[in-house]
Every structure is written in C-alpha cells, then in structure tokens.
py3Dmol code that shows the C-alpha trace and the ligand (Angstrom):
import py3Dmol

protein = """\
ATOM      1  CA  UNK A   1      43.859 -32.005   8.280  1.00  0.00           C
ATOM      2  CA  UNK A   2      46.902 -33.798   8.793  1.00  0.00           C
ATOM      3  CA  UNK A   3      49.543 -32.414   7.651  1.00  0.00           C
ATOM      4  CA  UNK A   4      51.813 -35.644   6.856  1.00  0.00           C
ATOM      5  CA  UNK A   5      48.888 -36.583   4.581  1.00  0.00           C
ATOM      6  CA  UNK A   6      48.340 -33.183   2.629  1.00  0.00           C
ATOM      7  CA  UNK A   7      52.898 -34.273   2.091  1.00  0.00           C
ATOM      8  CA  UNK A   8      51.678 -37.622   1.108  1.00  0.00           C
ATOM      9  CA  UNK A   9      49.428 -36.453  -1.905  1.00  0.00           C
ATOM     10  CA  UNK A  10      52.307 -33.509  -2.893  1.00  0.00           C
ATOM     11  CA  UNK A  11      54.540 -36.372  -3.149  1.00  0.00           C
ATOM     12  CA  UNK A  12      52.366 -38.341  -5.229  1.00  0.00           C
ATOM     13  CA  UNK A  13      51.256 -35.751  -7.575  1.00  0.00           C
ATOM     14  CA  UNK A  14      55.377 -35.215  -8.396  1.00  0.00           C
ATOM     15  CA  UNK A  15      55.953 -38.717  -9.140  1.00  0.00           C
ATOM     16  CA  UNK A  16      52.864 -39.260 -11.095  1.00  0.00           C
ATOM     17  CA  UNK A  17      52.803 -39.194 -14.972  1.00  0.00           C
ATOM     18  CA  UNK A  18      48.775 -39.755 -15.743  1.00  0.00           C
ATOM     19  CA  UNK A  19      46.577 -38.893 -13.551  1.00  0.00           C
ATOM     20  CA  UNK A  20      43.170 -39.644 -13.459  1.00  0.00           C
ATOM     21  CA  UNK A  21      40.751 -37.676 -10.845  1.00  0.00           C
ATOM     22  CA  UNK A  22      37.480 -39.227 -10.732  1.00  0.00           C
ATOM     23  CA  UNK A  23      34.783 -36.903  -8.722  1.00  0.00           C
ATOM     24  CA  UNK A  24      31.443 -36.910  -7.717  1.00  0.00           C
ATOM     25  CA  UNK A  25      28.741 -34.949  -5.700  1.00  0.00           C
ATOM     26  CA  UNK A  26      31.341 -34.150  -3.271  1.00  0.00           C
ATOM     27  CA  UNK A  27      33.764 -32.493  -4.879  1.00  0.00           C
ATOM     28  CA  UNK A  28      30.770 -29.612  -5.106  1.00  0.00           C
ATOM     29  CA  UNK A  29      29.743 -29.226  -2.062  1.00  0.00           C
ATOM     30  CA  UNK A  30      32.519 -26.889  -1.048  1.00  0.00           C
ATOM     31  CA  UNK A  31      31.169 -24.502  -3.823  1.00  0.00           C
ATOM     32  CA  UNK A  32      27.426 -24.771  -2.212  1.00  0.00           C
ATOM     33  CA  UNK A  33      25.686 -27.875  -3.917  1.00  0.00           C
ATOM     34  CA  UNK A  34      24.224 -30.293  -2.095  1.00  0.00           C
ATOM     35  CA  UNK A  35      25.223 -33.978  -2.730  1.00  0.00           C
ATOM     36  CA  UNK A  36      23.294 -37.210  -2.279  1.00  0.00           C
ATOM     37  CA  UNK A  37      23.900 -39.733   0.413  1.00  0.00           C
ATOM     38  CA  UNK A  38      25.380 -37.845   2.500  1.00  0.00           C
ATOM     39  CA  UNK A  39      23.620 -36.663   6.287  1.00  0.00           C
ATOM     40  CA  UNK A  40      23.265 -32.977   4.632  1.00  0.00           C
ATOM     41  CA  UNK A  41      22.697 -34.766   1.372  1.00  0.00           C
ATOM     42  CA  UNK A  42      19.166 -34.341  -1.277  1.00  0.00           C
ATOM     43  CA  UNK A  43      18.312 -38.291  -0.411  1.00  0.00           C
ATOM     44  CA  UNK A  44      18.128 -36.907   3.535  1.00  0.00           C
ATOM     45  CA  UNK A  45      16.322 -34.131   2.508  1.00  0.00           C
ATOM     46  CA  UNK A  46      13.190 -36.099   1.125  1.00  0.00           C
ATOM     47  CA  UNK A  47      14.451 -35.834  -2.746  1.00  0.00           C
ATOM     48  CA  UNK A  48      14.120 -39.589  -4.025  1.00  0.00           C
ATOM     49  CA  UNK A  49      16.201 -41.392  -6.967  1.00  0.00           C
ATOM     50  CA  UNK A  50      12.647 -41.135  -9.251  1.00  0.00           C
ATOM     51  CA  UNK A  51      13.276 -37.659  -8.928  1.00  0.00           C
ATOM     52  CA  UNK A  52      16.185 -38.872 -11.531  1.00  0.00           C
ATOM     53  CA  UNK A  53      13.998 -41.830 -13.034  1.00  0.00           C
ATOM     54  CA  UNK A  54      13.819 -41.383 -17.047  1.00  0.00           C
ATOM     55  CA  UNK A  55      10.410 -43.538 -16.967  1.00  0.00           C
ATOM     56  CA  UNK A  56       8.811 -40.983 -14.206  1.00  0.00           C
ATOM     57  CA  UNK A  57      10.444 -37.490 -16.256  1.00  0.00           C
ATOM     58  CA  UNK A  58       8.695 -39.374 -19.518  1.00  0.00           C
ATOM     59  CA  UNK A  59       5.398 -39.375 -17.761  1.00  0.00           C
ATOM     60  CA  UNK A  60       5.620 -36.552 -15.148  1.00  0.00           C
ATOM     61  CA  UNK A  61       8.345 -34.218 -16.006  1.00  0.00           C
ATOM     62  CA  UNK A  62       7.139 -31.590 -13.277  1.00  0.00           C
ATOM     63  CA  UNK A  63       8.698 -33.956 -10.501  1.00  0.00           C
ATOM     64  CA  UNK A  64      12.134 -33.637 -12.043  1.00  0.00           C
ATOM     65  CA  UNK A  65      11.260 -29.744 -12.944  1.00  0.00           C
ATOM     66  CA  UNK A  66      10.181 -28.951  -9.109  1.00  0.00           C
ATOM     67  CA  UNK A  67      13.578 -29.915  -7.506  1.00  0.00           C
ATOM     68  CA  UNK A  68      15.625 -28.075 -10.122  1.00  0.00           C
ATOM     69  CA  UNK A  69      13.442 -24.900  -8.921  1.00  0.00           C
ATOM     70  CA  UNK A  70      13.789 -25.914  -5.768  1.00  0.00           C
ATOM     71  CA  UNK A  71      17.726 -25.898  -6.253  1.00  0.00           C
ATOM     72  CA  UNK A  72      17.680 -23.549  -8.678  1.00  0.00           C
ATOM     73  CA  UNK A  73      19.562 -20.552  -6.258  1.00  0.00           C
ATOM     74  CA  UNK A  74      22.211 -23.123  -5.380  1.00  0.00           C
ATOM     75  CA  UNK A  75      22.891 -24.202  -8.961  1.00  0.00           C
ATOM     76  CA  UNK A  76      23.263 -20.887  -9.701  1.00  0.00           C
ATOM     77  CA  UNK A  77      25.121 -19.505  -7.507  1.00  0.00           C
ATOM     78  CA  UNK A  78      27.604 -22.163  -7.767  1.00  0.00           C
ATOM     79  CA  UNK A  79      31.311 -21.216  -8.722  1.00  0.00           C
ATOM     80  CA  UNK A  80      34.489 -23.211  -8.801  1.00  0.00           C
ATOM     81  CA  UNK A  81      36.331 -23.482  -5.562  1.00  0.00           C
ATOM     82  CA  UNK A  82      40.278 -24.499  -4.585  1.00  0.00           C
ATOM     83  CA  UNK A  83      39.659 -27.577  -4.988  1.00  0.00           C
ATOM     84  CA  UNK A  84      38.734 -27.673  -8.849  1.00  0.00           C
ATOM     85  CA  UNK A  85      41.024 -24.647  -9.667  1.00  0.00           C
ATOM     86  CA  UNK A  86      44.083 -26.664  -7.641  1.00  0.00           C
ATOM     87  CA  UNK A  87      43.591 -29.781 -10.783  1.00  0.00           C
ATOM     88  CA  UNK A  88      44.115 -26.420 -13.445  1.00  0.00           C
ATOM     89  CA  UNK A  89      47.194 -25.753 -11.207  1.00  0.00           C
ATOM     90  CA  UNK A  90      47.991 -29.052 -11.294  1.00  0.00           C
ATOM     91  CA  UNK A  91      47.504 -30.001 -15.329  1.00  0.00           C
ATOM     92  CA  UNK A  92      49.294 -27.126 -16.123  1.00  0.00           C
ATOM     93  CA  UNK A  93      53.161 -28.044 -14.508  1.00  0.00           C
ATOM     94  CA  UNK A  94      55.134 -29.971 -17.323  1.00  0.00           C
ATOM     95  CA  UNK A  95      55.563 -34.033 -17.838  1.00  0.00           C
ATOM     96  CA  UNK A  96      52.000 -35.030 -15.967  1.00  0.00           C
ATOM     97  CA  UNK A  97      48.706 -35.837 -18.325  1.00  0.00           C
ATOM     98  CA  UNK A  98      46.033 -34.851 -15.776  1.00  0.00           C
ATOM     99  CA  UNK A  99      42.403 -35.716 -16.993  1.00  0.00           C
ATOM    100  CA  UNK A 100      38.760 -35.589 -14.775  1.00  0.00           C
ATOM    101  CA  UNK A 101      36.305 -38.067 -14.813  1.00  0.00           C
ATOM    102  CA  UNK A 102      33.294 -36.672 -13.097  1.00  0.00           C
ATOM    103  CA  UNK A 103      29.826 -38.158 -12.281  1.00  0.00           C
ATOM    104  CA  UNK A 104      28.418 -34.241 -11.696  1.00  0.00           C
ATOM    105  CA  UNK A 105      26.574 -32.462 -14.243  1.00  0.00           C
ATOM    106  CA  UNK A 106      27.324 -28.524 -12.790  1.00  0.00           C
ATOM    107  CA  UNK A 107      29.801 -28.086 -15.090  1.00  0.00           C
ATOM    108  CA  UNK A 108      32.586 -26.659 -12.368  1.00  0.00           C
ATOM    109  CA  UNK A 109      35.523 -28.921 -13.688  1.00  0.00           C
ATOM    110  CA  UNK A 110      35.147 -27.291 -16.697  1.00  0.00           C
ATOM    111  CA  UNK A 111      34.299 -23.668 -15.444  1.00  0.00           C
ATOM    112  CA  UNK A 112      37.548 -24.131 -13.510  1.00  0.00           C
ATOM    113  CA  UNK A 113      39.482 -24.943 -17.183  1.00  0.00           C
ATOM    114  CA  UNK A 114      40.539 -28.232 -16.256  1.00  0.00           C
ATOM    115  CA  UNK A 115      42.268 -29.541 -19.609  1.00  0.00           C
ATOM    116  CA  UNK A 116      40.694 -32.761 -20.052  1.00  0.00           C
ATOM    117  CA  UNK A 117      37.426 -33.463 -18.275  1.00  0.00           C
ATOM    118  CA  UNK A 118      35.042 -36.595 -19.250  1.00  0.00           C
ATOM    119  CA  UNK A 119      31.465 -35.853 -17.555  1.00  0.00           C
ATOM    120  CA  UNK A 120      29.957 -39.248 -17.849  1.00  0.00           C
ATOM    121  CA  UNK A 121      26.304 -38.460 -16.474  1.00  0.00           C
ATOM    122  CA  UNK A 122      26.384 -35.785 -19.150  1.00  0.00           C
ATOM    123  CA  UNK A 123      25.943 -32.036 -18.389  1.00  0.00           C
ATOM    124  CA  UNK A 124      23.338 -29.393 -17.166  1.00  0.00           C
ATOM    125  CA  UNK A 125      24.363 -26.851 -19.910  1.00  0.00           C
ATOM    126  CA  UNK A 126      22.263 -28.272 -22.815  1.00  0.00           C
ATOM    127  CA  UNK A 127      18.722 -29.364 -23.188  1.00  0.00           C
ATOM    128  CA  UNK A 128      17.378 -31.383 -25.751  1.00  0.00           C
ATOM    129  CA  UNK A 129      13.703 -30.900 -27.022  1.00  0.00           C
ATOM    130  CA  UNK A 130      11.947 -34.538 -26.973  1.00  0.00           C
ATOM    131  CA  UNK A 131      10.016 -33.974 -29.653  1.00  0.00           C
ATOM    132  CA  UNK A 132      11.846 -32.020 -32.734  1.00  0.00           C
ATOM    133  CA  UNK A 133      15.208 -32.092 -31.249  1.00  0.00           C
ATOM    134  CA  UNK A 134      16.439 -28.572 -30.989  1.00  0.00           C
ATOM    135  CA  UNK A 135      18.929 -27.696 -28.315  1.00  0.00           C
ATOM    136  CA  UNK A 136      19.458 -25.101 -26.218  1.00  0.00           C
ATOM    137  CA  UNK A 137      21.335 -23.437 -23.317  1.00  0.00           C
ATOM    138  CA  UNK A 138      19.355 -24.637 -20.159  1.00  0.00           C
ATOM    139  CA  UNK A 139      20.071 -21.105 -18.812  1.00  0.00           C
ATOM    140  CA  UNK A 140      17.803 -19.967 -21.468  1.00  0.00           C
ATOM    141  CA  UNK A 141      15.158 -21.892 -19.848  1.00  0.00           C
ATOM    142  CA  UNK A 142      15.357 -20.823 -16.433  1.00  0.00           C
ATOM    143  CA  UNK A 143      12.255 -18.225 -16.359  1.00  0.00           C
ATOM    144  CA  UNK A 144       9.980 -20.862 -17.283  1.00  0.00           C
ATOM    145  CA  UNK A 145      11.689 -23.892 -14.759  1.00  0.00           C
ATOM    146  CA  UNK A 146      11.545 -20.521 -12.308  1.00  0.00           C
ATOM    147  CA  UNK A 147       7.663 -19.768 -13.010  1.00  0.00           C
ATOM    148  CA  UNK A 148       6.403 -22.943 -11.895  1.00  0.00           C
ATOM    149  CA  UNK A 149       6.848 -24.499 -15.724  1.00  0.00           C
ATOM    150  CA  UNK A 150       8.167 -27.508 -17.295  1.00  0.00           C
ATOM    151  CA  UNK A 151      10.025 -26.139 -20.309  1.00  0.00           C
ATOM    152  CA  UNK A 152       8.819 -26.565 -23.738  1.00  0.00           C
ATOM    153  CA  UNK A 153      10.046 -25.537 -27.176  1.00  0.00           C
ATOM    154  CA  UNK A 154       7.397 -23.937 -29.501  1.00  0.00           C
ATOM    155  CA  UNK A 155       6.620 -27.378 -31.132  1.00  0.00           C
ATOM    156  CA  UNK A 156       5.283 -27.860 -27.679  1.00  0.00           C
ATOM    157  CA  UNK A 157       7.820 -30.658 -26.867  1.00  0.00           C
ATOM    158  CA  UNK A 158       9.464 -30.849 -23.355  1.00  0.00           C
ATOM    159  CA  UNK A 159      13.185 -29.843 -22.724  1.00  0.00           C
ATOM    160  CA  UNK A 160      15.116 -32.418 -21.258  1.00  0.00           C
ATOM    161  CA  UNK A 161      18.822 -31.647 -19.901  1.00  0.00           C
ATOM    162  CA  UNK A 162      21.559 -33.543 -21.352  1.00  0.00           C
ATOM    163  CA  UNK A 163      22.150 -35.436 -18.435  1.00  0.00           C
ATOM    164  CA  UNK A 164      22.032 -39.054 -17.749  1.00  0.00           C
ATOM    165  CA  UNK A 165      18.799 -40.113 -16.014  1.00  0.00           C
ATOM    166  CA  UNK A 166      18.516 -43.623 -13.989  1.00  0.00           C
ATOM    167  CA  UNK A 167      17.105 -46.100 -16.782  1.00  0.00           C
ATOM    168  CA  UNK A 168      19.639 -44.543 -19.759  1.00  0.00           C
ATOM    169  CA  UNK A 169      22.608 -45.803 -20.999  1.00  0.00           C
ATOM    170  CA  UNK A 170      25.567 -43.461 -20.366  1.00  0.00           C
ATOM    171  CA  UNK A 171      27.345 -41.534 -23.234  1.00  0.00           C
ATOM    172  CA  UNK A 172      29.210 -44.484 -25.304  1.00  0.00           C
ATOM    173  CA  UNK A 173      32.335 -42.560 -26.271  1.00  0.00           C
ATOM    174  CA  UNK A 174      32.934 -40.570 -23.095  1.00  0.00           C
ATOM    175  CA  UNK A 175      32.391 -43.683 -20.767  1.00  0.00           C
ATOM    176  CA  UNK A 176      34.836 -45.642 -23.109  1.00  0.00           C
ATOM    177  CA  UNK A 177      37.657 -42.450 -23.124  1.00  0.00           C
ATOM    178  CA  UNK A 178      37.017 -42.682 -19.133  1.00  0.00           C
ATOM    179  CA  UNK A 179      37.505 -46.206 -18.887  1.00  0.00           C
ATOM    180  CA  UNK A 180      40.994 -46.061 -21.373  1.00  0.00           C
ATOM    181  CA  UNK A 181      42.570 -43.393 -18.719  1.00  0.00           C
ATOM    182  CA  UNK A 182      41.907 -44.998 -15.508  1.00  0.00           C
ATOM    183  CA  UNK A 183      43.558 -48.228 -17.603  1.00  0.00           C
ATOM    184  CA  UNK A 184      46.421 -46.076 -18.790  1.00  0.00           C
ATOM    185  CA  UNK A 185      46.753 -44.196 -15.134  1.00  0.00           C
ATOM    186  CA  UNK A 186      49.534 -44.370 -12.496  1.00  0.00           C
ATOM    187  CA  UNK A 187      47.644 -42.237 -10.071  1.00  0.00           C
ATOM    188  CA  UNK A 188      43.625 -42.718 -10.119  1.00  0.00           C
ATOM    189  CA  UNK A 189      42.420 -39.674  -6.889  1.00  0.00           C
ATOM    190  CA  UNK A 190      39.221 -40.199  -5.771  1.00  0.00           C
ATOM    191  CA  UNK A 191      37.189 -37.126  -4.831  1.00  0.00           C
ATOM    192  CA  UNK A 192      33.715 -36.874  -3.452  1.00  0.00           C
ATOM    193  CA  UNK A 193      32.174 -39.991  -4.691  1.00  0.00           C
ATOM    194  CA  UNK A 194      30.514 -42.801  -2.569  1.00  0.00           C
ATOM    195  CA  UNK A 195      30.927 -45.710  -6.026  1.00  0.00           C
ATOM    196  CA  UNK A 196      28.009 -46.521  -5.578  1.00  0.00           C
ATOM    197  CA  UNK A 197      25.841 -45.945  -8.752  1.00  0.00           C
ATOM    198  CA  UNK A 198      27.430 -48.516 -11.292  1.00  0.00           C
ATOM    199  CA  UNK A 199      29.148 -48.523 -14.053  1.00  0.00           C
ATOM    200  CA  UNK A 200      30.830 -44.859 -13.324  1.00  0.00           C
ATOM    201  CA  UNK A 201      31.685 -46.135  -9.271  1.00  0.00           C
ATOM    202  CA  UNK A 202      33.241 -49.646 -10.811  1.00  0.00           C
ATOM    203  CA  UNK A 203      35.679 -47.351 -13.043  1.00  0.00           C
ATOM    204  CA  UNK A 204      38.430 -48.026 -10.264  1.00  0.00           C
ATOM    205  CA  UNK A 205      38.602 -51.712 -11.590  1.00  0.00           C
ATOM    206  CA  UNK A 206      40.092 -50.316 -14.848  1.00  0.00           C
ATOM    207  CA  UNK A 207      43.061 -49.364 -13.100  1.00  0.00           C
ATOM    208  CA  UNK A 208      46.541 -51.663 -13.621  1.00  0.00           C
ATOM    209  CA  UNK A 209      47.631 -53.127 -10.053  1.00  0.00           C
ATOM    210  CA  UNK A 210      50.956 -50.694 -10.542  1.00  0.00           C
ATOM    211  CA  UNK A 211      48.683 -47.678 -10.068  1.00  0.00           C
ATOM    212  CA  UNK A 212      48.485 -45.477  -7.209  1.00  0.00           C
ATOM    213  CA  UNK A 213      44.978 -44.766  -5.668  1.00  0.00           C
ATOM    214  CA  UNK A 214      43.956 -42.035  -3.155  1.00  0.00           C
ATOM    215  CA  UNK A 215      40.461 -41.584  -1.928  1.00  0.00           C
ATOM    216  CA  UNK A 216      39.981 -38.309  -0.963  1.00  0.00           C
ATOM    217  CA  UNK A 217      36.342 -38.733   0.873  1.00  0.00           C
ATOM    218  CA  UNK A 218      34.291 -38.345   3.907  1.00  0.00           C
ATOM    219  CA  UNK A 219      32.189 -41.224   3.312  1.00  0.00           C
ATOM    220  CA  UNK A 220      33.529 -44.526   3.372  1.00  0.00           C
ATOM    221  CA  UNK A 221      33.898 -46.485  -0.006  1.00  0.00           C
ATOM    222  CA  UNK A 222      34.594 -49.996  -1.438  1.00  0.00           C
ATOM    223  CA  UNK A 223      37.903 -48.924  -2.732  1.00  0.00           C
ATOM    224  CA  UNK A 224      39.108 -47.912   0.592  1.00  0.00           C
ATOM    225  CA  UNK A 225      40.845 -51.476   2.037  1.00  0.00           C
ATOM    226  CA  UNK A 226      42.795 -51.057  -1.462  1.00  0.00           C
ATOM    227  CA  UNK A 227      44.016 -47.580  -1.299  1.00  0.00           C
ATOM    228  CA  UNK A 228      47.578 -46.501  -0.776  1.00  0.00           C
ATOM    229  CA  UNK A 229      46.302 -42.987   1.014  1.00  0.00           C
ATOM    230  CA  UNK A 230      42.650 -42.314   2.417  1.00  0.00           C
ATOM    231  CA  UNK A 231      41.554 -38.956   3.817  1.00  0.00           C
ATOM    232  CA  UNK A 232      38.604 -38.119   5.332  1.00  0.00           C
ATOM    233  CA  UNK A 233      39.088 -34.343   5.018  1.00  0.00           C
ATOM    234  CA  UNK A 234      37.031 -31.972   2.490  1.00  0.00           C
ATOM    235  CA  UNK A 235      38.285 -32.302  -1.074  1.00  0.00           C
ATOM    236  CA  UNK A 236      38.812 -29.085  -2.088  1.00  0.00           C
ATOM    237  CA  UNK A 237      41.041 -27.835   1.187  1.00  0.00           C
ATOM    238  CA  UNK A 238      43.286 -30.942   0.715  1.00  0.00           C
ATOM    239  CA  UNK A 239      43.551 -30.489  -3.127  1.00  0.00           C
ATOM    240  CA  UNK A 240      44.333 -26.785  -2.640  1.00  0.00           C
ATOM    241  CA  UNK A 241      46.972 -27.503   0.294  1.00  0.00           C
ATOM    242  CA  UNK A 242      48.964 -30.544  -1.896  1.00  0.00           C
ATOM    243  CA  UNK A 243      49.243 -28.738  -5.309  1.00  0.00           C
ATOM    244  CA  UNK A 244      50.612 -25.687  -3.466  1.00  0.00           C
ATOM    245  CA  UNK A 245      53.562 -27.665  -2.083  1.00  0.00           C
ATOM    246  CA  UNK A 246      54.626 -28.538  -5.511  1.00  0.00           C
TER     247      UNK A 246
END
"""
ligand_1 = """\
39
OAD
P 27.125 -39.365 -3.221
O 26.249 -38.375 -2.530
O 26.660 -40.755 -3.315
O 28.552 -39.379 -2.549
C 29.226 -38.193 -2.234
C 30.366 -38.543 -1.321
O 31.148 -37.370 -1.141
C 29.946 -39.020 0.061
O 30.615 -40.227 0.367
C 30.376 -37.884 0.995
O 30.840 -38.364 2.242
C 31.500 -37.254 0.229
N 31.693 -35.806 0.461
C 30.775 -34.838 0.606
N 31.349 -33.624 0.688
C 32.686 -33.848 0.585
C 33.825 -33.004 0.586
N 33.731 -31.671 0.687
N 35.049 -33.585 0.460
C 35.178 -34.938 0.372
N 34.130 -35.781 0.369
C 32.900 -35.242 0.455
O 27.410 -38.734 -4.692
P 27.952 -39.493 -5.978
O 28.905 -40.565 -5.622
O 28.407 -38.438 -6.923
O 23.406 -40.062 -10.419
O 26.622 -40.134 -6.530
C 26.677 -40.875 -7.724
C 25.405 -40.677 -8.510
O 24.270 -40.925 -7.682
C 25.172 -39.273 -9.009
O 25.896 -38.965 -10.194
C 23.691 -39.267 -9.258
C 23.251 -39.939 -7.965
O 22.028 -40.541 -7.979
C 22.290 -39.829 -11.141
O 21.495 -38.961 -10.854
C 22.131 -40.725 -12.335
"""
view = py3Dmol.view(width=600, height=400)
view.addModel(protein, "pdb")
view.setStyle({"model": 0}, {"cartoon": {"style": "trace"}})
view.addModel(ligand_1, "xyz")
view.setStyle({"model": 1}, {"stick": {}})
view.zoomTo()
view.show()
C-alpha cells in the first residue's frame, strides 16, 4: 500500500462535506464472502447469473436454494471488518454527511452502524412468502435451506429473500435516495464494485463535475480514466489506514 495514497484519501475525507461510498461484492470479501467476477470470484467457481435469474427462482427455486447452502457457512460466519467499521469512524467526526450506497445484500454496512446506508439490491435479512405474503427473518429459515429444502411457509408458498433478482426492478425509493446523494456529493469513494450490472454501476453519472471520485478497487472499472485517486489495494486495509490519520 502506498503510503502517499492512504495521505491522499485522509486528505480528502477532511475536506469533504457529503460523502457518498458506493460498495459492492468487494468491500466483503475481507470479512470472508466471496464476490463475483473476480479470479476467486462465484462466476469462476461455476455459479452462473441464473443462479440470480427471477424467471429460473419462479420455476426452479432449488437452484437459487442450493448455492445459498452451499454458502451458507460463509454467510454466516461473516462479520464486519476495518473497512466497514472505518465509514462508522468516519460518519461520526462533525461537519461531514457520510451515506453508503451498496449493491450487497449481507447486511455488514449496517451490522457495522453505518448512519445512512441505501442497499439497492435489497437485503438477505427478510423473506417474503410468494404466495400469502408473510415475512420473516431468513435466519429463521436456515434449518430448512440447511436440510436440503426450499423454504416454505405453512400456506405452502415459497420464501423468497428480499433481494433484487436479475429480471426485477430495483427498490423505487431507495434507488431514487441513492441517485439524490451521489447528485448532492463532493466526494463519491468507490469500493469493491466492478459497475458493471446497470443501473446501480451507472450511479457515478449522477455525480456534479465539482465532485471528487476515488475508486478504491482491484479490478479495473469504467470510472477509472475519470478518477482523481485510484488504488488497487484491498478496501478495507486502505479505509482503516485513511480514517485513522484523521
Ligand atoms: P463484482 O464481483 O462484479 O466486482 C467486485 C470488484 O471488487 C472486482 O472488481 C474486484 O476486483 C474487487 N475486489 C474484490 N475484493 C476486493 C477488495 N478486498 N478490495 C477492493 N476491491 C476488491 O461485484 P459487484 O460489482 O458487486 O447482482 O457486482 C454487481 C452485481 O453483480 C451484484 O450486486 C450481483 C452481481 O450479479 C445481482 O445478483 C442482481
């Protein structure tokens, strides 16, 4: 890690007023998950995007149901790491709004108490019967997902996790609060995202050309020829190392 750019960052986080992090798969890895493009990622390991089809869970919701057991350990064992508790360290020092938009449905933004976080391909934490609606905690449902099962309520209907599926529309009202702070943000970080599943990787757009933009990832991106700072380092040790030179 080099150190001039870990001084960079600290000296753009102190000048900064808004700032918007917007994260993806890779800003979990660090706390054990895999992501999805990457060399180690799922789509390397043999898990395909119909894995994450809504037409395929509709029809054969034991595809989607299989991979979460298959993952279920490392979804499980997942905690927060420097990295996400770093953006709590962050929101909390006076005069800077500090708000998350993340594309990952672990909930570890929010298990790290970051103030404001918009998760705009929904969350892992609920699940929604298809049939008579009732929702749960999808903890509540891991014995069944465990035993081999696709979970049902007692109406029979099949439990579907609140998150957003390739083929549904994300969640109107977060995706609009998401696309009002990168428009109202003078720093817009980058963390662990490739952009490449539209509309959450064309967010950057939003921004005003006044804002500063850091991309804080391994893999290459579209935003990168625009970016004032680019580091190829893992998120959560850079985070960690610029919000403790404040
Ligand atoms: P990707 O797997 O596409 O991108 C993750 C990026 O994070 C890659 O560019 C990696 O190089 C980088 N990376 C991995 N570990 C890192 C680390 N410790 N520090 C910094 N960078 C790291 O994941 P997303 O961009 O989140 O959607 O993928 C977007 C969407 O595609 C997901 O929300 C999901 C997926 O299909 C749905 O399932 C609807």
């Amino acid at each position: 890690m080099n150190p001039d750019d870990v001084h960079l960052l600290a000296g753009l986080f102190r000048q900064a007023r808004d700032i918007v992090f917007l994260t993806g798969a890779g800003m979990s890895t660090e706390s054990g998950i895999p992501d999805f493009r990457s060399p180690k990622g799922l789509y390397a390991a043999g898990v395909t995007e119909a894995v994450f089809d809504i037409e395929v869970f509709r029809s054969h919701p034991e595809v989607f149901y299989g991979f979460v057991r298959d993952y279920l350990p490392a979804f499980r064992a997942a905690r927060p790491h420097a990295g996400h508790r770093a953006i709590t360290t962050l929101a909390a020092r006076p005069f800077a709004n500090v708000s998350v938009i993340t594309q990952n449905i672990d909930s570890l933004h929010q298990d790290a108490r970051n103030p404001v976080v918009l998760p705009v391909h929904g969350s892992l934490a609920a699940s929604v019967c298809q049939s008579c609606g009732a929702r749960t905690p999808t903890a509540a449902l891991w014995p069944q997902i465990e035993s081999g099962h696709v979970p049902r309520h007692a109406c029979g209907g099949v439990f579907k996790p609140e998150v957003v599926f390739y083929g549904e529309v994300l969640p109107a009202e977060v995706f609009r609060a998401a696309s009002n702070r990168v428009y109202a943000a003078d720093l817009l970080v980058v963390c662990g995202t490739s952009l490449v599943v539209n509309p959450a990787g064309g967010l950057p757009r939003q921004r005003q050309p006044s804002c500063k933009t850091v991309i804080l990832n391994q893999g290459e991106t579209w935003l990168d020829a625009e970016a004032d700072l680019v580091l190829r380092e893992p998120a959560g040790v850079v985070l960690e190392a610029a919000v403790s030179r404040l």
